[in-house]
N, C-alpha and C positions, 0 to 999 in steps of 0.2 A: 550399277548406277555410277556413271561418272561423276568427275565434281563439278566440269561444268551446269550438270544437270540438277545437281543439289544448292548451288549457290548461284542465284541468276542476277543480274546487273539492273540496281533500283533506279529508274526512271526520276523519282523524286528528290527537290532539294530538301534538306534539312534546315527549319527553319531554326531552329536553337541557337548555334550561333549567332546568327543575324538581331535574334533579340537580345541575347545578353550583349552585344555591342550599343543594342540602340535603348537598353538598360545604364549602362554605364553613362551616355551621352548624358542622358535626361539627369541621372544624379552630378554627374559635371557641371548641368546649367544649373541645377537649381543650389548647388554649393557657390557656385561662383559671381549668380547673379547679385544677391546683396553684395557682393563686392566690385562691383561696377559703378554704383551710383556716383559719380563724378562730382565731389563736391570742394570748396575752396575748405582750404586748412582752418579753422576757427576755433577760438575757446571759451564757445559758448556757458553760460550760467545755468545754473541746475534750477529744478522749478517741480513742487509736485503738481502743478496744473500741466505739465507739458505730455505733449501724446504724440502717436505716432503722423507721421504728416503722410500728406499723398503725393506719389511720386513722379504723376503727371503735373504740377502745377507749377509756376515758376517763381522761382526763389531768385531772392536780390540779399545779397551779401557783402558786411563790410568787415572789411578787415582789421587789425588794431590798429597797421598806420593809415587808415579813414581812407584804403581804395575799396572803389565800389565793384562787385561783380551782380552780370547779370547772369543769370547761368554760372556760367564759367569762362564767361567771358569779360574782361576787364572793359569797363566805360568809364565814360565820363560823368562826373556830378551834374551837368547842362544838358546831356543826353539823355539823361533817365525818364524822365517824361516824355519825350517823342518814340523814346522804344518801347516803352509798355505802353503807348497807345498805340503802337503798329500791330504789336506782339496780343492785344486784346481783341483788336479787330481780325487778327489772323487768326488766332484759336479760341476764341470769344470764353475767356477766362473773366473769372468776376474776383478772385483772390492770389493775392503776392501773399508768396511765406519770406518774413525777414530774417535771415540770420545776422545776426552784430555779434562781434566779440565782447566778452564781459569789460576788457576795459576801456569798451569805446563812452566817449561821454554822451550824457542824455542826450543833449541837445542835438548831436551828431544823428542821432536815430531817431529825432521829430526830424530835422529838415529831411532826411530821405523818406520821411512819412509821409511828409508834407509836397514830396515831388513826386511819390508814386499814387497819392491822392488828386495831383495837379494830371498824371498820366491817364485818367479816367478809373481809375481803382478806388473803392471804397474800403474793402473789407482787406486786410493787412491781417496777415496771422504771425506773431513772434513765436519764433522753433527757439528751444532749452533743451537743455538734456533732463532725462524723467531723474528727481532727488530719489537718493535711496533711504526711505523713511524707517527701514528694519533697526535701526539702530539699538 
């Protein structure tokens, strides 16, 4: 018996590799995703009412020296209203999540209330970081 005749050449691919490659991928996105959310820098107030938000929805953010973001994109205080009513008709959203910085002053966080209410929005959600009550 030769050896060609005892060792013959497998037609088939081996899938093993192929899965631990597309093993790895999947643990790559799913580590890496939560670190994508593109958000402006803030230094939000702690709150035991705060939850986790939803990360389809669009958030308007102000900063401590009182610039507004929509997204993550910088606008204007006169603008805010005509973009959440573009932006509501486009993806027909019924709620803004507000992030404001803890040292912004109240009244800075009613008028943006008061112009993403003027933008067709009713329902305003304020995002805090979750307090840690274990103390």
């Amino acid at each position: 018996m030769s050896l060609r005749d005892k060792y013959s050449a497998s037609s088939q691919m081996s899938l093993t590799p192929m899965v631990d490659v597309i093993f790895m991928l999947l643990i790559i996105v799913i580590i890496t995703a939560p670190l994508m959310h593109a958000q402006i820098d803030l230094s939000l107030p702690k709150s035991s009412a705060a939850q986790v938000t939803d990360e389809s929805s669009v958030t308007v953010s102000i900063k401590k020296d009182g610039s507004i973001f929509l997204g993550t994109n910088k606008i204007e205080k006169d603008k805010l209203p005509r973009l959440i009513w573009q932006i509501k008709e486009e993806k027909n959203i019924s709620l803004i999540e507000l992030r404001a910085d803890r040292k912004i002053e109240y009244g800075k966080v009613m008028e943006i209330i008061g112009l993403i209410k003027e933008g067709g929005i009713e329902n305003v959600g304020l995002v805090a970081i979750p307090e840690d009550r274990r103390k």
